[in-house]
C-alpha positions in Angstrom: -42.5 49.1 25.9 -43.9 49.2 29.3 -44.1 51.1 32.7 -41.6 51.0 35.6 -41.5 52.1 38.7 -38.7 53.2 40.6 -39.5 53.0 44.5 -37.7 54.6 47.2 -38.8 57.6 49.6 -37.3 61.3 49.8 -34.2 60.0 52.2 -32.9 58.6 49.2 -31.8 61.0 45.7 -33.5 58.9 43.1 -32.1 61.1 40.6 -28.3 60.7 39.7 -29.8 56.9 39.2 -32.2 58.3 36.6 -29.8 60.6 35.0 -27.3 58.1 34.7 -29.7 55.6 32.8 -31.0 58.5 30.2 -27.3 59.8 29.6 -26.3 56.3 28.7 -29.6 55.7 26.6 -28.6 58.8 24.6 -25.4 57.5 24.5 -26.4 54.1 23.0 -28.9 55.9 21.1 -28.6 59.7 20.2 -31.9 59.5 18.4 -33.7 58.6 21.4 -36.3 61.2 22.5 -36.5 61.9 26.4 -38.8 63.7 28.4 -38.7 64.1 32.3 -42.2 65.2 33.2 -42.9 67.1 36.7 -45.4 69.4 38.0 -45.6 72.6 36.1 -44.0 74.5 39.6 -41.3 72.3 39.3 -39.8 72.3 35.6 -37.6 75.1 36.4 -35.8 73.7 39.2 -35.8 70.5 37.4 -34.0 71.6 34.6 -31.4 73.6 36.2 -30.4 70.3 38.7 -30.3 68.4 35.3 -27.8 71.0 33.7 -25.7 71.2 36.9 -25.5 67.1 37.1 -24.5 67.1 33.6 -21.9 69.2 34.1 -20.5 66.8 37.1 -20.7 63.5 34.9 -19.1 65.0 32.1 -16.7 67.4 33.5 -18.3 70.2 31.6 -18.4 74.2 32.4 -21.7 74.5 30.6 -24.3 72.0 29.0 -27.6 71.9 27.0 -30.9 70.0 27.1 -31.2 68.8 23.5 -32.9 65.5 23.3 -33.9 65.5 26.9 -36.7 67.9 27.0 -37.9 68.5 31.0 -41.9 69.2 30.8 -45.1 68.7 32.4 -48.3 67.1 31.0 -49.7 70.1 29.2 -46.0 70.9 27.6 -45.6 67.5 26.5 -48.7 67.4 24.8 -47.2 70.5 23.2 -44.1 69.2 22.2 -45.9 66.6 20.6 -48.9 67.9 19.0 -47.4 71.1 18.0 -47.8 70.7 14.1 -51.3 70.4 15.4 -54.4 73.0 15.3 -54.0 74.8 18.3 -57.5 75.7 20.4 -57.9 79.5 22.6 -57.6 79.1 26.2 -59.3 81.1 28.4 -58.2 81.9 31.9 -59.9 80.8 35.2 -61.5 84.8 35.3 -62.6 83.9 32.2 -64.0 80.7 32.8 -65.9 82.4 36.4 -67.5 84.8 34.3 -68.7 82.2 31.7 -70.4 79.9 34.9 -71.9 83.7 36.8 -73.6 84.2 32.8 -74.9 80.9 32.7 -76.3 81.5 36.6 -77.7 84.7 35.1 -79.6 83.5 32.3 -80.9 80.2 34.9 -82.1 82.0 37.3 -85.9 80.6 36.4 -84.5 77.3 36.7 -82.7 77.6 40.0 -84.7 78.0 42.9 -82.2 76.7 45.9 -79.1 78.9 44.7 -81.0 81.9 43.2 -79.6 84.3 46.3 -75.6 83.1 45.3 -76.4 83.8 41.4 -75.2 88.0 41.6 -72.1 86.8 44.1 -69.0 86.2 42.0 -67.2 84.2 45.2 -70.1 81.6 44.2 -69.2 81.3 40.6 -65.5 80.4 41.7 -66.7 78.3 44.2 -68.5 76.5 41.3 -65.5 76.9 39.1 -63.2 74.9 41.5 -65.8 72.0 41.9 -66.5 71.5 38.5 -62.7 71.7 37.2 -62.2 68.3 39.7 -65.1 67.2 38.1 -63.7 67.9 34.1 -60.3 66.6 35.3 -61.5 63.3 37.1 -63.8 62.7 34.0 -67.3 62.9 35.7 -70.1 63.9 33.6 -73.5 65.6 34.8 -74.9 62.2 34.3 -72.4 61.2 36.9 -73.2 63.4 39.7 -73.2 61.7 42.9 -73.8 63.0 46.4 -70.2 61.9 47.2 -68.5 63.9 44.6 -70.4 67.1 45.7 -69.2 66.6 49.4 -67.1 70.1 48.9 -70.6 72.1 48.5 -72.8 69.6 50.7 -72.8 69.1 54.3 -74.0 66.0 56.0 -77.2 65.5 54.9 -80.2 65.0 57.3 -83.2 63.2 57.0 -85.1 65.8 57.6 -83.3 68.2 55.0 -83.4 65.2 51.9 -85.5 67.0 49.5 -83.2 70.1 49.9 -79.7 68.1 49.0 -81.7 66.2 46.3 -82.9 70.0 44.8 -79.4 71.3 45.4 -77.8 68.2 43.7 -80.2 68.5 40.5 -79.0 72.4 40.8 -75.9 71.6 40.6 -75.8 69.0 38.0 -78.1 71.8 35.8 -75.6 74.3 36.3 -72.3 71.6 35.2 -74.2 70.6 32.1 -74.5 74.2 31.0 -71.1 75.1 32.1 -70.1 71.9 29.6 -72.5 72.3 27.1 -70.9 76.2 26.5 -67.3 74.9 26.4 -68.0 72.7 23.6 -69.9 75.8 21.9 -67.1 77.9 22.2 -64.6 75.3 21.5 -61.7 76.2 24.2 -58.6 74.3 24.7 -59.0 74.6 28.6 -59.8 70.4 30.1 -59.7 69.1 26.6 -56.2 69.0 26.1 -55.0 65.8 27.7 -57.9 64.0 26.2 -56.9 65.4 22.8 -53.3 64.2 23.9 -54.5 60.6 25.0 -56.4 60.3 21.3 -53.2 61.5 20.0 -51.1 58.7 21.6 -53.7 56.2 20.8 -52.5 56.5 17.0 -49.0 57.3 17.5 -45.8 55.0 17.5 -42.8 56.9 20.0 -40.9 53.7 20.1 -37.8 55.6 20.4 -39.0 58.1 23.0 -38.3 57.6 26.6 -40.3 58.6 29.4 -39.8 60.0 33.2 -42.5 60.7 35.6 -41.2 62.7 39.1 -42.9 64.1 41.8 -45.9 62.6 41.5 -47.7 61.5 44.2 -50.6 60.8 42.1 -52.9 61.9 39.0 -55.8 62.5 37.9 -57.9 60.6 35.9 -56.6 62.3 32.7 -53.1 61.9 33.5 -53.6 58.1 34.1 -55.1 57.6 31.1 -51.9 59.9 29.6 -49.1 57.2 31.8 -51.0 54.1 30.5 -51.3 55.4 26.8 -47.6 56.4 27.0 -46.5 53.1 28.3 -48.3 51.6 25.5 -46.9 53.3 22.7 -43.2 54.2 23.9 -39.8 52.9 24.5 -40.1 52.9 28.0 -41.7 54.7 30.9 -40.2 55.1 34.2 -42.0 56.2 37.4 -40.7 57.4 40.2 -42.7 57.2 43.4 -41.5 58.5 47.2 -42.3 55.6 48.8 -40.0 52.1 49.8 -40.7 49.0 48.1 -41.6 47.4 51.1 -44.2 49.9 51.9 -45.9 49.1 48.3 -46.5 45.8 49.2 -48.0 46.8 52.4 -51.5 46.2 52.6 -52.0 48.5 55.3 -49.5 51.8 54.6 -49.6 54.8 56.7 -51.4 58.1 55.6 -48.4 59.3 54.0 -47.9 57.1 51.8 -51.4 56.3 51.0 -51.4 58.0 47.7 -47.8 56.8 46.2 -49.5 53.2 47.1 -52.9 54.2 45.7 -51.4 55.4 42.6 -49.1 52.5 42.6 
C-alpha cells in the first residue's frame, strides 16, 4: 500500500509506461482490480487510447476493458458503492432555484442583498461560490473574508461595516442553503464524503489505482487519494511536471499547482 508519483511534464507520453505496468499486474494477477481515474471530460478519450494501445502490445484487432475500469471520482465511488442506497441528485437549475427560495423567504433578514433576491443571475452567482465552498469543505462557521474574494472587492476602511454586513449575509444565506440540503437529503456534495467513509472501512488490497490529469484537487478528492492510498494495493499519480522542478523551492507559475499538489 502506498502512493506514488510518477513525474515528468507533457513532452514526455507517461502513458505506455503506465499501461505497461497495469497489463503486467493483470498479468501476474488476473484478480487484480484497476481503475485509471481522470476528469469526467476525459474518460472517453481515455478509454479509447487504452483500447487502441492494447491492441499494439498484444497484436490484437479488437480488445476489452474488463478488470481495468477507466473512471472519474464520482464513477468510482459508483463502482464501488453500487450495492449501496443510492441518494436523488438534483441538477445545478435545481439547486439555483433551491438558493432564489431560500432568498425569497429571507428577505426580512437580508438587508444588503435584498435588491439581487428577485434576480436569478444572483442565485447562480451564489450557487458557484458556495459549490467551492461544499467542495473545499468550508462550513458557515468558516467564512472568511478571503474565501469570499469572488463576491467582495477590496475592502475600504471607510466601507467596513458594509463588507462585515455582506459577509454575515452571506454566511446566513450558505447556512440555509446547507441546512436544506441535509433536509432534503440529496446526493449532490455528499458523495465523495460518503465515498471517503466508505474507504475508511474498506480493505481493496488487490485493487490498483491511477490518478491522470490532474493538476490538482479539491479538498474532497484529497481526502479520496489519501484514503485510497491507505487501503489499496497501490496508487499511482501522475503529475505534468519534472522531478527536478518538484524539488524546486521556487517553480514557475505553471507548475505551481503540480508542485502544490505534490
Amino acid at each position: 500500500m502506498g502512493l506514488h508519483v510518477i513525474s515528468g511534464d507533457d513532452r514526455y507520453d507517461k502513458r505506455p509506461h503506465i499501461l505497461d505496468q497495469l497489463f503486467d499486474q493483470l498479468k501476474q494477477d488476473p484478480d487484480c482490480q484497476i481503475y485509471y481515474i481522470v476528469p469526467e471530460h476525459s474518460k472517453f478519450e481515455m478509454e479509447a487510447a487504452i483500447l487502441d494501445y492494447q491492441c499494439q502490445k498484444f497484436n490484437k484487432n479488437s480488445a476489452s476493458l474488463m478488470a481495468l475500469q477507466v473512471a472519474s471520482f464520482s464513477r468510482l465511488a459508483w463502482f464501488l458503492m453500487r450495492d449501496q442506497k443510492s441518494k436523488q441528485s438534483v441538477s445545478d437549475l435545481g439547486l439555483a432555484m433551491i438558493i432564489q427560495t431560500i432568498l425569497r423567504q429571507s428577505k426580512d433578514q437580508i438587508r444588503l442583498f435584498r435588491r439581487q433576491i428577485k434576480h436569478s443571475a444572483f442565485a447562480e452567482q451564489l450557487l458557484v461560490l458556495f459549490k467551492e465552498l461544499l467542495e473545499g469543505n468550508v462550513t458557515a462557521s468558516d467564512l472568511s473574508e478571503d474565501q469570499l474574494e469572488s463576491l467582495t472587492e477590496d475592502t475600504d476602511p471607510r466601507t467596513a461595516d458594509l463588507e462585515n454586513l455582506k459577509l454575515a449575509e452571506l454566511r446566513y444565506i450558505y447556512q440555509a442553503f446547507l441546512d436544506e440540503l441535509m433536509r432534503l437529503d440529496f446526493q449532490n456534495f455528499q458523495l465523495l464524503n460518503d465515498l471517503n467513509d466508505y474507504l475508511e472501512k474498506s480493505d481493496l488490497s488487490n485493487t490498483v489505482i491511477v490518478i491522470d490529469q490532474y493538476d490538482f484537487f479539491s479538498s474532497q478528492e484529497m481526502q479520496v487519494v489519501l484514503n485510497l492510498a491507505k487501503c489499496c494495493k497501490t496508487v499511482w499519480l501522475a503529475l505534468a511536471v519534472d522531478e527536478e522542478i518538484l524539488k524546486s523551492k521556487q517553480p514557475s507559475r505553471l507548475y505551481s499547482l503540480a508542485c502544490h499538489t505534490y
